[in-house]
C-alpha positions in Angstrom: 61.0 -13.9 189.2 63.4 -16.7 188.8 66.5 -16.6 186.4 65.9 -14.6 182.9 68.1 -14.9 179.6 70.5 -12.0 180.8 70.7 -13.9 184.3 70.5 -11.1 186.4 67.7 -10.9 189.1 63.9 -9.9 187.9 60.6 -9.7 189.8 56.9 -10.5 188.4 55.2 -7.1 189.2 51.0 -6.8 188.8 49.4 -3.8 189.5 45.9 -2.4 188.4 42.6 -1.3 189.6 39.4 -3.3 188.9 35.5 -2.8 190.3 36.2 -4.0 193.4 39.1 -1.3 194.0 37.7 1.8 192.4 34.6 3.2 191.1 34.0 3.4 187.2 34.6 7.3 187.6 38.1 6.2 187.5 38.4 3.4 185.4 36.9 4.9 183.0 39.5 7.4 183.1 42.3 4.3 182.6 41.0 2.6 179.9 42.7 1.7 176.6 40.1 0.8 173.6 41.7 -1.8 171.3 43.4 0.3 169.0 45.7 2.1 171.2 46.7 -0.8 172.9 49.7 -1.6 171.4 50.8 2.1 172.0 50.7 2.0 175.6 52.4 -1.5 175.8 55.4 0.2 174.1 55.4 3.0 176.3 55.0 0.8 179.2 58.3 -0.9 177.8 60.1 1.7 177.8 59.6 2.8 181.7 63.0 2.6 184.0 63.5 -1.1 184.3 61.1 -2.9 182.4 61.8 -5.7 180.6 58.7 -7.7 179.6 55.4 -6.0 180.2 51.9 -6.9 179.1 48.4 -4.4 179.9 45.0 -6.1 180.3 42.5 -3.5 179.7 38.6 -4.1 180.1 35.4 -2.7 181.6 36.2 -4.2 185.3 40.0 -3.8 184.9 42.9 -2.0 184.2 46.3 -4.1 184.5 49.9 -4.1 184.3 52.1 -7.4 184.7 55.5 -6.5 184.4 58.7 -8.6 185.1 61.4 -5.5 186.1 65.1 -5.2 187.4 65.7 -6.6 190.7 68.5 -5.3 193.0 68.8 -8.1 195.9 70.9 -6.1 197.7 68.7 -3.1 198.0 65.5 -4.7 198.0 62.9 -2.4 199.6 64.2 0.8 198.1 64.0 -1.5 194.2 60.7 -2.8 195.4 59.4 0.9 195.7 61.3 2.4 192.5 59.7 -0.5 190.8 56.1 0.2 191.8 56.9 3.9 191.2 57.9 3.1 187.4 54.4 1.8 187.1 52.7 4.6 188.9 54.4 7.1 186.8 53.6 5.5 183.3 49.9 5.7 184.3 50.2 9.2 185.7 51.6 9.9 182.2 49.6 8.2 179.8 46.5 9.1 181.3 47.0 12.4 182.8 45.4 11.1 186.0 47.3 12.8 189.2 48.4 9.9 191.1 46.8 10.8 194.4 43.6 9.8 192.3 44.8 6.6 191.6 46.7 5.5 194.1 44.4 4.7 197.3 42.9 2.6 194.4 45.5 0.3 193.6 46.6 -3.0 194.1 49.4 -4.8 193.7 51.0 -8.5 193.7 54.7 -10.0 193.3 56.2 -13.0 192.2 53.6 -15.9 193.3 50.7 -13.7 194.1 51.3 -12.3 190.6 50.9 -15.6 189.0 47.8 -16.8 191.3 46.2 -13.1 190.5 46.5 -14.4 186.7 45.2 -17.2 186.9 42.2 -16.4 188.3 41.6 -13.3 186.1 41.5 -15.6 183.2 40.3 -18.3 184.8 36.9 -15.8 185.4 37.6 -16.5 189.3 37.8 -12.4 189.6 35.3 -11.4 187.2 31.9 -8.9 187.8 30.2 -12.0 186.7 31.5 -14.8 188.0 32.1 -17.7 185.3 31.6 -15.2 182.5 33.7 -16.7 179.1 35.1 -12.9 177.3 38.0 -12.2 179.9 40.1 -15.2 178.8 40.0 -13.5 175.2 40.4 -10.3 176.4 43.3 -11.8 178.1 44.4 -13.7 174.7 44.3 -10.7 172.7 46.0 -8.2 174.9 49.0 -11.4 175.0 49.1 -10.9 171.0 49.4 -7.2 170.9 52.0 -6.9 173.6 53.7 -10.1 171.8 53.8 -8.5 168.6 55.3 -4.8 170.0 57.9 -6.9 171.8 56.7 -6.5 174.8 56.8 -10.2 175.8 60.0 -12.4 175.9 60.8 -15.9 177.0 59.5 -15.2 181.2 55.7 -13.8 180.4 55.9 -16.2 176.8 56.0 -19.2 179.6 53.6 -17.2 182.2 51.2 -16.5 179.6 51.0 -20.0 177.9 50.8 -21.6 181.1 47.8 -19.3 182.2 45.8 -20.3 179.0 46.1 -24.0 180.2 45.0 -23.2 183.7 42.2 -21.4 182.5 41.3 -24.3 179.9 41.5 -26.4 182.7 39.5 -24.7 185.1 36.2 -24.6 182.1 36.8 -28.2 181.3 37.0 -29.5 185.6 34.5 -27.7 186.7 30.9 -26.3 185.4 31.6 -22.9 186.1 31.1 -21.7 182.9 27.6 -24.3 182.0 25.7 -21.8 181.3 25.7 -18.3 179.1 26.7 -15.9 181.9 28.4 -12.1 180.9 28.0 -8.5 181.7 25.5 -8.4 179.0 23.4 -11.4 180.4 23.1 -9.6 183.8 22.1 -5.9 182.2 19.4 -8.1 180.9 18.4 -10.0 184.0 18.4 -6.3 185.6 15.9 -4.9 182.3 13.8 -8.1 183.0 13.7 -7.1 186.8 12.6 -3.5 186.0 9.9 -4.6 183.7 8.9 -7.6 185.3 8.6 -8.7 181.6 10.5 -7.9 178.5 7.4 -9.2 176.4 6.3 -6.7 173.8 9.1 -4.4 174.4 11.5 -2.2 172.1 15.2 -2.0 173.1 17.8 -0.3 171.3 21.2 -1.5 171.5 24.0 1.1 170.5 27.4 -0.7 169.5 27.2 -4.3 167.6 30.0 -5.6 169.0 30.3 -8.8 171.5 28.6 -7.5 174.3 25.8 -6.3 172.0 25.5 -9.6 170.2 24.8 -11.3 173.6 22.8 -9.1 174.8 20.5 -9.2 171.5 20.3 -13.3 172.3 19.2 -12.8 176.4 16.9 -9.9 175.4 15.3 -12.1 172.6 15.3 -15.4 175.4 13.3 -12.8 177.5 10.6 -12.0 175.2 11.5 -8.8 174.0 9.9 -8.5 170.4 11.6 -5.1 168.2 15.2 -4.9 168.6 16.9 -1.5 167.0 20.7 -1.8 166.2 23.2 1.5 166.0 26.2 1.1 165.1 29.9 2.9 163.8 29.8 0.5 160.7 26.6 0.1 159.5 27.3 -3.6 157.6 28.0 -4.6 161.2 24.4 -3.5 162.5 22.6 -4.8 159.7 24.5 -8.2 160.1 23.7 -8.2 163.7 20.2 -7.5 163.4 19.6 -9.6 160.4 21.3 -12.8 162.4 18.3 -12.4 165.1 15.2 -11.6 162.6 12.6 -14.2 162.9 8.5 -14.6 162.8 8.4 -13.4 166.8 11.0 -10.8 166.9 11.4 -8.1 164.5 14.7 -6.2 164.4 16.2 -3.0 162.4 19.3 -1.6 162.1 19.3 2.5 162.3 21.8 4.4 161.3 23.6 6.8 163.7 22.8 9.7 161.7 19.2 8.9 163.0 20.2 7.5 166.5 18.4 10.6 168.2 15.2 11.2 166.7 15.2 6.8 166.4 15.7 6.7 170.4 12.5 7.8 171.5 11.0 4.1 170.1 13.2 2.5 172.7 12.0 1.3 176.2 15.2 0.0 177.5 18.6 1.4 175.9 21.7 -0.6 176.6 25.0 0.8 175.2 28.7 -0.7 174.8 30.6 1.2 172.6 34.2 2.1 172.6 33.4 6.1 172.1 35.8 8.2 174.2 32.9 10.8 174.7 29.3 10.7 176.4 26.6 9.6 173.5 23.5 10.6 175.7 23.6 13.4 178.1 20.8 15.3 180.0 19.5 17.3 177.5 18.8 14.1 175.7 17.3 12.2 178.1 14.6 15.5 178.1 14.0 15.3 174.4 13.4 11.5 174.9 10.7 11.7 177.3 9.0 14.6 175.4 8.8 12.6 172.7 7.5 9.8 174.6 4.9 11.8 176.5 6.8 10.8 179.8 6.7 7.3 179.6 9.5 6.0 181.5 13.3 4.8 179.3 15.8 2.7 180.7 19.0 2.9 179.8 22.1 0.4 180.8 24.8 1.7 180.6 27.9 -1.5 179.9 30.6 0.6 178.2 33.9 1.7 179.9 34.2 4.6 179.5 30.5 5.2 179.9 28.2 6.1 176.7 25.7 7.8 179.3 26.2 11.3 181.5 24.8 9.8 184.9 22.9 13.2 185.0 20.4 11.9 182.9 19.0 10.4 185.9 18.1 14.0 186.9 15.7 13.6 184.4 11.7 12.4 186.1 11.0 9.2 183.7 14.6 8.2 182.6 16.5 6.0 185.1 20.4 5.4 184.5 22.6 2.1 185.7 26.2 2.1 184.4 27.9 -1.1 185.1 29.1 -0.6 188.9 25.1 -1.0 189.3 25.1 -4.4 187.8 27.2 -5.6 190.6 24.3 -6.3 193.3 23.1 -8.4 190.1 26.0 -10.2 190.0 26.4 -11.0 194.0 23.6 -13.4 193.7 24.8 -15.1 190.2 28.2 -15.8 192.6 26.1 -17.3 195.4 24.5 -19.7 192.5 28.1 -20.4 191.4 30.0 -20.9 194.7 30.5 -24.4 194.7 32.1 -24.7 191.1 33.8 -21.6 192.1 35.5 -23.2 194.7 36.3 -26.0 192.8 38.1 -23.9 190.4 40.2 -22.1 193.3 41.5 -25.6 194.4 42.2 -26.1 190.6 44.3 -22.3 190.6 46.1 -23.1 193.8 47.3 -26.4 192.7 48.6 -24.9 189.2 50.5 -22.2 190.9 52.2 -24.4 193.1 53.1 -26.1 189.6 53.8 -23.4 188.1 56.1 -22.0 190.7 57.9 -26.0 191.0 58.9 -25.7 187.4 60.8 -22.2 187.9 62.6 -23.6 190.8 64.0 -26.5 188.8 64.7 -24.2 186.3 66.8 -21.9 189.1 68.6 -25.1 189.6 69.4 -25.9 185.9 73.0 -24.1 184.9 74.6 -25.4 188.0 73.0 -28.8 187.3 74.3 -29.0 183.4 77.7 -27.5 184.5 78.2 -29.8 187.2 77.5 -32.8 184.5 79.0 -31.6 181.9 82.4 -31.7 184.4 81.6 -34.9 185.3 81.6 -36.2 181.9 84.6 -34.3 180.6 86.2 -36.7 183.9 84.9 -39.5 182.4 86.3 -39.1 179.2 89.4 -38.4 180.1 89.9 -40.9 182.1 89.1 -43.4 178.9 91.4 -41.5 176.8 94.3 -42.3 179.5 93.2 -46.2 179.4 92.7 -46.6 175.7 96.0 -48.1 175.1 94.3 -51.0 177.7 91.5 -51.2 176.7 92.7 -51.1 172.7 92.5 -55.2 172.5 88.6 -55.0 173.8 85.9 -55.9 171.0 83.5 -53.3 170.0 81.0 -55.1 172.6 83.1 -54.8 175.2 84.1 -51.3 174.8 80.3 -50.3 174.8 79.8 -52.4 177.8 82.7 -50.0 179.6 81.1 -47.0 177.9 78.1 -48.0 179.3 80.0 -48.8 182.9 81.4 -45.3 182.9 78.4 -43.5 182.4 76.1 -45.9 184.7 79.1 -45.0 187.7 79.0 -41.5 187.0 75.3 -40.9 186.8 75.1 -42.6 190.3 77.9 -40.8 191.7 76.2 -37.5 190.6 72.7 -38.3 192.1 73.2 -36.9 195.7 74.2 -34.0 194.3 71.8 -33.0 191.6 69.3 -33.8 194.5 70.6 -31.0 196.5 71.2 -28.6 194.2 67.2 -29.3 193.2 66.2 -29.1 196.9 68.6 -26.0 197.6 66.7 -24.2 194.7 62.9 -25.1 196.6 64.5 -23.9 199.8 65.6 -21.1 198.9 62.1 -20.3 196.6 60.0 -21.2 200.0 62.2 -18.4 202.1 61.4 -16.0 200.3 
């Protein structure tokens, strides 16, 4: 990174995992529901070297973006000690050896750090391409790291910036025009398996955001009884009151009853934050018996997963977790790849911004030292003439004051140039 409040050297470190880099097997493994967030920021803080750190957790992702020591003069060894430090605080959070995480990795400095954050929460890097819920993610994993202190003046600037890129991006281009998510394309693959949703019961287990917009695609698609389970209750009964109406009718169960209430359910799709399987095999066997073998779909959008894939060992029940929802996805990109695009030019152009505001900012101690120098010149200089200049009028000594700092703005200009260009220079050779 550029200068920091203690001016000693720092580098803009992101490493993580995502669905392209590593199966949900292991991200499920990674991830950090809500409530421990804050947690891990602190104990990402306090890794050798750390100053600023922030942790982006979600079903596709598992991110750190850290800004760490920087030792110019030993750069390779700091640039390995500094991935290490990461490697290590995920080793020991998680308990994960780091031979299973590490041919999964990947990792960005500096300005591929920056571009990498953009287009996270500009959707650009998304499952679903365009999908809206990864800025907020974004947003809210910003607040909790901001609040445990685990963002300072460098990722404050980083962070705000990357909100107005991401703004910018929605409101320039129409990659977001219509509903897109996770959820949308669990239902686009229910609608494929059915060929219709018409007349059919699903059962969605968790009321939470991915739930509420999967209720509003399943109801677009015809589907006509939609069960709600839920932790909280309130918050099933809210959800499934909001989409009663004369075509669909919709119940909240409690999950006291989600197992003998299951069997009602044609397709199941599940997003809860539970750290433990919900439906396993021996399930999936129950379910069918009770539905004299008629076939039960379940799609499976949590991270870590609600579902044992064994349950697919099961004849009639048929398992996708949300690595399968890729191939879905692929052809919602190929729809999109002309707004998509579009908003790479937009991300490009923003980092090059970005990256022109921190190299004036390299450039701004020598710049207010040199004219604070030149001005202390200045004044002096009038304070040795004021006997001369004492019979002047009040007009006329403005006009000098005026004079003096005219001539020494003018005389400064070559030099502030340089000092500005120096500071790109130097940012391009590296």
């Amino acid at each position: 990174m550029s200068s920091t409040p203690s001016n000693k050297p720092a580098t803009l470190i992101l490493l993580g995992i995502n669905h392209n880099t590593a199966p949900v097997e292991l991200r499920e493994r990674l991830a950090i529901p809500t409530e421990r967030l804050a947690d891990a920021t602190r104990s990402l803080l306090h890794q050798p070297g750390i100053r600023e750190g922030i942790i982006l957790s979600t079903c596709n992702r598992v991110e750190l973006l850290t800004l760490q020591d920087e030792s110019p003069e030993e750069a390779p060894a700091t640039a390995e000690a500094n991935k290490a430090s990461l490697l290590r605080f995920l080793h020991e959070y998680f308990a994960v050896p780091p031979n299973d995480i590490q041919p999964h990795l990947y990792e960005f400095r500096e300005r591929e750090a920056v571009r990498h954050l953009f287009r996270v929460a500009s959707s650009l890097d998304s499952m679903v391409v365009g999908e809206p819920q990864i800025l907020g993610q974004v947003k809210e994993s910003y607040t909790i790291a901001r609040e445990v202190g685990a963002v300072q003046s460098n990722l404050e600037s980083l962070l705000q910036r990357t909100f107005t890129v991401a703004k910018k991006v929605r409101s320039e281009t129409q990659i977001g025009s219509s509903s897109v998510s996770i959820a949308s394309v669990a239902v686009d693959l229910a609608r494929k398996i059915f060929g219709s949703l018409s007349g059919k019961t699903v059962l969605l287990v968790g009321a939470g955001k991915m739930s509420e917009l999967a209720a509003r695609h399943l109801i677009q698609q015809g589907a006509s009884t939609i069960l709600v389970a839920n932790r909280t209750p309130a918050r099933a009964e809210r959800l499934a009151a909001e989409f009663a109406g004369p075509t669909v009718h919709t119940e909240a169960i409690s999950l006291a009853d989600l197992y003998t209430q299951a069997p009602r359910a044609d397709i199941v799709i599940t997003s809860t934050g539970a750290p433990q399987k919900i439906f396993d095999r021996s399930h999936g066997q129950q379910f069918l018996h009770a539905r004299r073998n008629r076939p039960m779909f379940f799609i499976d959008i949590a991270v870590p997963r609600d579902v044992d894939p064994r349950m697919n060992e099961v004849e009639g029940c048929f398992v996708y977790d949300i690595d399968d929802l890729q191939q879905v996805a692929a052809a919602n990109l190929a729809d999109r790849s002309r707004e998509a695009q579009a908003a790479e030019t937009i991300v490009s152009r923003e980092v090059d911004k970005y990256h022109e505001r921190l190299q004036s900012r390299d450039a701004v101690p020598a710049i207010k030292a040199l004219q604070q120098q030149a001005e202390a010149v200045r004044e002096a200089e009038l304070a040795r003439s004021a006997k001369r200049l004492a019979g002047l009028t009040p007009d006329q000594l403005a006009a000098v004051e005026a004079l003096t700092r005219s001539l020494t703005a003018k005389l400064l200009h070559p030099q502030l140039t340089a000092l500005r260009e120096s500071a790109r220079s130097k940012e391009s050779e590296e």
